[in-house]
N, C-alpha and C positions, 0 to 999 in steps of 0.2 A: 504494500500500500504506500502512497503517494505522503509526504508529509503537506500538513494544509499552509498556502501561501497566499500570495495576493490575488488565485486563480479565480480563486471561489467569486473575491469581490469584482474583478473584470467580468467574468462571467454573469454574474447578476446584471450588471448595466446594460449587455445584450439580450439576456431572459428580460428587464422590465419595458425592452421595445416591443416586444412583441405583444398582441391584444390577448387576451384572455383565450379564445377559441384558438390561436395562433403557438397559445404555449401549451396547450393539447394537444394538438397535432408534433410539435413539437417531443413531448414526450415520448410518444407513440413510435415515434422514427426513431427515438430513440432507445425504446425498450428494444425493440427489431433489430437494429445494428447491436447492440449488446450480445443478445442470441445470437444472431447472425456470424457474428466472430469470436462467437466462447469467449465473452469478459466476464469477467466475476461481475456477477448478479449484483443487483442491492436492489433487495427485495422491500424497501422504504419508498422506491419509484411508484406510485400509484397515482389516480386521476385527482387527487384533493392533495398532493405533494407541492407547496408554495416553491415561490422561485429562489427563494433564500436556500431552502431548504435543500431543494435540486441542485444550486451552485456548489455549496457544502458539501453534500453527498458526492458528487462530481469531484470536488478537489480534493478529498481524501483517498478517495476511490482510485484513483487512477494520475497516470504521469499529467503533469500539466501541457507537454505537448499533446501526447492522445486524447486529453481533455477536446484541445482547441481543433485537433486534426477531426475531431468527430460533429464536433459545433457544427464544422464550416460545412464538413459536408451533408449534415442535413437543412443548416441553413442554403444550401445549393441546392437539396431536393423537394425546399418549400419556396424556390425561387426567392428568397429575400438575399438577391446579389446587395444589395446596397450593405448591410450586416456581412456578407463576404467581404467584401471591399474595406473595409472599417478594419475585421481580422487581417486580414491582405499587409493593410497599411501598419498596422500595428507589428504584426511578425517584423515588415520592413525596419523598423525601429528600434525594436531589440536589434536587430542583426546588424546593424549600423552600430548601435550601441557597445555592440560586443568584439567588435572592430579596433 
């Protein structure tokens, strides 16, 4: 398991863009991609799981890049490029940073 860093709270600011019906569907692609690639489970994910809550779970849970590599691509498969873009620019900026 992942130690928690400042994943959790970047991740919430992109979980409180999205509307209400948008962080359901959200979830959902994200239970699926969990299965889907045999991650360790966290069986706290369910349909009344707040966004706080999900970011936390998320950044314990897992590396902070696989965190962000899984974001992006379900924010890719719920079409909110603009929230890619955002991830995009941001990666840029660590990586410039780390320079």
């Amino acid at each position: 398991m992942a130690e928690p860093d400042s994943t959790d709270f970047d991740l919430l600011w992109y979980l409180d863009s999205l509307t209400d019906r948008e962080f359901q569907i959200f979830k959902n692609y994200l239970q699926r991609m969990i299965s889907d690639l045999n991650l360790l489970k966290i069986p706290q994910i369910h349909s009344e799981t707040p966004k706080e809550q999900l970011a936390a779970l998320l950044a314990i849970s897992y590396e902070g890049q696989h965190v962000w590599n899984m974001v992006f691509s379900i924010f890719e498969r719920m079409r909110q490029y603009d929230l890619c873009q955002k991830i995009t620019d941001r990666r840029n900026r660590e990586w410039c940073a780390e320079k």
